[in-house]
N, C-alpha and C positions, 0 to 999 in steps of 0.2 A: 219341835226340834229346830235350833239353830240352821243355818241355811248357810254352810261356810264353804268360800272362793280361793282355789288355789290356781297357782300356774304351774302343775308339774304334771306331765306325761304320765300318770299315773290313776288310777282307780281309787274312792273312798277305801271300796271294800282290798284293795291291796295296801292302801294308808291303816288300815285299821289292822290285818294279817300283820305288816310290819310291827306295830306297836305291839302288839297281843306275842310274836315272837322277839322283839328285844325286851320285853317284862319276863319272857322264861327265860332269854339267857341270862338274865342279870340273877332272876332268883337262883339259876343253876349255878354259875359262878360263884356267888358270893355265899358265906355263913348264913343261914336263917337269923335272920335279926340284924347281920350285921353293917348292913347300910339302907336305911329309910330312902323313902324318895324324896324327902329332902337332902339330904346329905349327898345322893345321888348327882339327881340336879345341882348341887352346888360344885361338886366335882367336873360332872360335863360343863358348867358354866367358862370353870377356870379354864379346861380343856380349849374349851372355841376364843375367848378372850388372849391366853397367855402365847404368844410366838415362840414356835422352838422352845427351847429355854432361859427366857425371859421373865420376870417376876411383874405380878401385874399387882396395881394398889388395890388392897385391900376395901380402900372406902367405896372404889368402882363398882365392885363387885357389888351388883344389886340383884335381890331376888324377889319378885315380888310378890307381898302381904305377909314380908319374916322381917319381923322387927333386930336390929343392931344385936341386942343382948343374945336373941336364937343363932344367928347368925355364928355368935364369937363361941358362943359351945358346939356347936357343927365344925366349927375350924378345927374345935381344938380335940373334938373325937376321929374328924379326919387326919390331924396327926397324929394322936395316939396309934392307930391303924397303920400308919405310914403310906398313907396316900397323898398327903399334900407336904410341904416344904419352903421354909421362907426365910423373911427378917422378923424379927421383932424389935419392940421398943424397948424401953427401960423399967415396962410393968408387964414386959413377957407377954404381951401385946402381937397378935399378927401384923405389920405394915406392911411387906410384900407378899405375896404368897405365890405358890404355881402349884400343880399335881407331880410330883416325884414322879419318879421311874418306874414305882411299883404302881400307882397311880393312873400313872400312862398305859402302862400293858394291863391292870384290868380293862381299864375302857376300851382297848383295841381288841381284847379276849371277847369282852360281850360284844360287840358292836359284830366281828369275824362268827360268833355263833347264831347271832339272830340274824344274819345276811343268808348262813348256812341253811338256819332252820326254815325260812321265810322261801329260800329255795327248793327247799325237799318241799316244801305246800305247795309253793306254786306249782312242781312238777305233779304232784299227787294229783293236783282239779286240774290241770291240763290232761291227763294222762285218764280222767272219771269222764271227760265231756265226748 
């Protein structure tokens, strides 16, 4: 087992409770099927990169061990969806992009349920000790 260093006032095992509860709210939220954790991560990516409403370069956008070509089919089923939003080129190309509106409030929906859920646990082992 890896041996990994963090600096946050916080517990592995409430690091791990937190993941294990934003993985349900996201499968709660969303269609079965209908956003991989790639596509996921590629959405929170834009989220922490993009300001307010600012379109951030496409090329920036890196994920890594997703080759360019996965990458521009991820874009483009994230727009089909209507989670992301941008410029394109002149071969209907993404060159800027950001997470729309609807976008946005998924991620604040899962983010507001797993905060929720990670608190009804914590209170349930607070409340068993």
């Amino acid at each position: 087992m890896t041996n990994y260093t963090y600096n946050l006032d916080i517990s592995r095992e409430s690091l791990l409770s937190f993941d294990r509860a934003l993985r349900g709210a996201r499968h709660r939220a969303l269609p079965a099927g209908s956003l991989s954790d790639l596509l996921w991560e590629i959405l929170t990516e834009l989220e922490l990169r993009c300001e307010g409403d600012s379109l951030c370069l496409v090329e920036d956008l890196s994920i890594p061990n997703v080759p360019n070509a996965t990458l521009i089919r991820c874009l483009a089923v994230l727009e089909k969806d209507g989670f992301i939003e941008g410029k394109k080129d002149r071969w209907r190309m993404f060159t800027e992009i950001r997470p729309s509106a609807v976008g946005r409030a998924l991620i604040g929906n899962v983010l507001a349920e797993a905060a929720a859920s990670f608190e009804r646990r914590s209170a349930a082992r607070s409340v068993g000790e």
